[in-house]
C-alpha positions as CSV (number, residue, x, y, z in Angstrom):
1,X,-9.1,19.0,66.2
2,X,-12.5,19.0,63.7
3,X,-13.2,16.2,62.0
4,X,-13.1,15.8,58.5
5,X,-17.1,15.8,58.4
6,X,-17.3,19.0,60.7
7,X,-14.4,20.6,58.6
8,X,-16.5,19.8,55.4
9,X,-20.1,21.2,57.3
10,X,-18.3,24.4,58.3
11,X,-16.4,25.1,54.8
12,X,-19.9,24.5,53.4
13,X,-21.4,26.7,55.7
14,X,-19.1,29.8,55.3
15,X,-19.3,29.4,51.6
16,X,-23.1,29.9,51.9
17,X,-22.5,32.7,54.1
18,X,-20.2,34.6,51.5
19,X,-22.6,33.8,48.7
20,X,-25.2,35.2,50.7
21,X,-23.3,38.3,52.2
22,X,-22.4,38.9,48.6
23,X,-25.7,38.7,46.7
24,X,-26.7,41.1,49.2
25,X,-24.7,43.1,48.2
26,X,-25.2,42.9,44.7
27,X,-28.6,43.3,45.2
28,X,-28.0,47.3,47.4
29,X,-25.6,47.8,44.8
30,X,-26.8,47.0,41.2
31,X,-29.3,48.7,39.1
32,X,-32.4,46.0,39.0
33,X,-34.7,48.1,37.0
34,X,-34.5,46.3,33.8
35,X,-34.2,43.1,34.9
36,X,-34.0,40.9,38.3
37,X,-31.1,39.4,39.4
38,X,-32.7,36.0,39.1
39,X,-33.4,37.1,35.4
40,X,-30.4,38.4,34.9
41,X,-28.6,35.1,35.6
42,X,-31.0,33.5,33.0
43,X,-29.8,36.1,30.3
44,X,-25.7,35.6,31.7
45,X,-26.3,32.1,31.0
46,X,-27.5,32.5,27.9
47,X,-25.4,35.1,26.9
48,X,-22.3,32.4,27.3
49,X,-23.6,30.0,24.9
50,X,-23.2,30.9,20.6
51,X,-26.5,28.4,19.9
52,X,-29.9,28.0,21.3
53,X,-29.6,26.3,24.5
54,X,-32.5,23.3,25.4
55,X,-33.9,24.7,28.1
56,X,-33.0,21.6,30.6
57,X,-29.2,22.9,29.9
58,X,-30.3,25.7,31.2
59,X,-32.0,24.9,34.5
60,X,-28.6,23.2,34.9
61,X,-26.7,26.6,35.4
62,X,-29.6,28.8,36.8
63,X,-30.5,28.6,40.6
64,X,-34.4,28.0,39.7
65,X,-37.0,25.0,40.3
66,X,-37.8,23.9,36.7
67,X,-41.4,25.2,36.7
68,X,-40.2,28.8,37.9
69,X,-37.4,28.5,35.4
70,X,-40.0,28.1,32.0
71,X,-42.6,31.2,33.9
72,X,-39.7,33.3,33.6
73,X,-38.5,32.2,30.4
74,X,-42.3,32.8,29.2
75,X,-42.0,36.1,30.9
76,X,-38.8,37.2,29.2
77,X,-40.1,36.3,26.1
78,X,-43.0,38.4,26.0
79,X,-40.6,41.1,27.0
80,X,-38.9,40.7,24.3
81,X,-35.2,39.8,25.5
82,X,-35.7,36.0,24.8
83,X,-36.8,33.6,21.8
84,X,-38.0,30.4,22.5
85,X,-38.6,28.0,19.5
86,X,-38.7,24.1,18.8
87,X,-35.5,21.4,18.8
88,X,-35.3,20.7,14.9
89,X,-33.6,18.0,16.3
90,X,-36.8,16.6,18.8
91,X,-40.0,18.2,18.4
92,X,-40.6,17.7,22.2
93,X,-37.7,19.6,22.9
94,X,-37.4,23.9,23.5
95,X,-34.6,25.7,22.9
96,X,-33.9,29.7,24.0
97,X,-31.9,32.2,23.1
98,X,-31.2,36.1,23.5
99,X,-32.9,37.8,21.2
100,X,-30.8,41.8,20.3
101,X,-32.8,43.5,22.7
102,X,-32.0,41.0,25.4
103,X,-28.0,41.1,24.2
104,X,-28.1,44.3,24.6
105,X,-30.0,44.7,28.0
106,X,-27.3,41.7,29.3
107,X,-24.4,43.6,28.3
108,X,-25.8,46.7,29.9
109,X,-26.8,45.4,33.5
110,X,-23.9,43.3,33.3
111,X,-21.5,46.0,33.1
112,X,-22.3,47.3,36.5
113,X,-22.9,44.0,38.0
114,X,-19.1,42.8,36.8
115,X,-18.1,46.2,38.5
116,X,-19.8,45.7,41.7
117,X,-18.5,41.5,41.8
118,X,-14.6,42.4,41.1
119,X,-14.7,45.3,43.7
120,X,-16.6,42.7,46.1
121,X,-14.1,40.0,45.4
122,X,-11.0,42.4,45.2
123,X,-11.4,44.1,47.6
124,X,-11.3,40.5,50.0
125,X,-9.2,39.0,48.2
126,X,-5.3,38.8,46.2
127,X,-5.5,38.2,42.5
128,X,-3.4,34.7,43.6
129,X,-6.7,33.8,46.1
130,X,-9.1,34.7,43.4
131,X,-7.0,31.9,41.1
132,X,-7.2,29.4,43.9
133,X,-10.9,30.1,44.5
134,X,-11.7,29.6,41.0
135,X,-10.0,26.5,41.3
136,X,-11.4,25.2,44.6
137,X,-15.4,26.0,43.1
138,X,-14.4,24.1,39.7
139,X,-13.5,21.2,41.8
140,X,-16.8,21.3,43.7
141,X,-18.5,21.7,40.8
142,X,-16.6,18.9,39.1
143,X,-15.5,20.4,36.1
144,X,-12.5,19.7,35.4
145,X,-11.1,22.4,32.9
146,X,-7.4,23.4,33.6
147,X,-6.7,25.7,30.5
148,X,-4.9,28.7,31.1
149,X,-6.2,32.2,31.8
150,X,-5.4,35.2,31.4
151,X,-4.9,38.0,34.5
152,X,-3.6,41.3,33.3
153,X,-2.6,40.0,30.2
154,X,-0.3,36.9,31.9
155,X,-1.2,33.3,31.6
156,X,-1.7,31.1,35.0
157,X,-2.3,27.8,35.0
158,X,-6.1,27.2,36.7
């Protein structure tokens, strides 16, 4: 019988392993012309919030070292698809936010992508396992929300 530390090493290990098998995938997939995938989960993030984020929020739900994180922020804003502009509320801080162009460009990409991530997770997976799942990664990431959702128009609990 595994220990509780080997059991917790080799659950950690196969959840990097589907990450990684799945990104792969994503990556064969998905049309990356417009955007990366890395900048593509910059816009998704964005795209979830209805005000400027500070752009330390946002390194908190991106996969990017801090430095790399404000280069591509710099980046997208010269392309257009984000706006960057001082905290009113502390000078020192920088808020972002899609601009049209980069709503637009989000929604597009993100179409397929949301395609290509259901089949993926579908096509493993029961709609009950996809509820438990959800579940089990809000645990790890310690949120603690437990409003219902909505599958095929039904309310579960989370």
């Amino acid at each position: 019988m595994r220990g509780t530390v080997r059991v917790a090493n080799d659950a950690w290990e196969a959840l990097l392993e589907a990450h990684a098998v799945l990104i792969r995938g994503f990556i064969t997939e998905g049309d990356w012309s417009q955007v990366s995938m890395r900048e593509y989960d910059v816009l998704y993030t964005l795209s979830k919030s209805a005000e400027p984020v500070r752009l330390g929020e946002l390194h908190r739900h991106v996969l990017l070292s801090q430095p790399a994180l404000s280069r591509m922020v710099d980046r997208l804003v010269s392309r257009g698809l984000v706006r960057r502009m001082s905290d009113p509320a502390d000078a020192r801080g920088v808020l972002v936010s899609l601009t049209e162009h980069g709503q637009a460009t989000q929604r597009q990409v993100g179409r397929g992508h949301a395609r290509s991530v259901a089949s993926a997770m579908t096509e493993a997976m029961t709609v009950d396992d996809l509820i438990r799942l959800e579940e089990l990664c809000l645990a790890l990431a310690g949120d603690d929300r437990r409003s219902p959702s909505s599958v095929d128009g039904t309310h579960v609990p989370r």
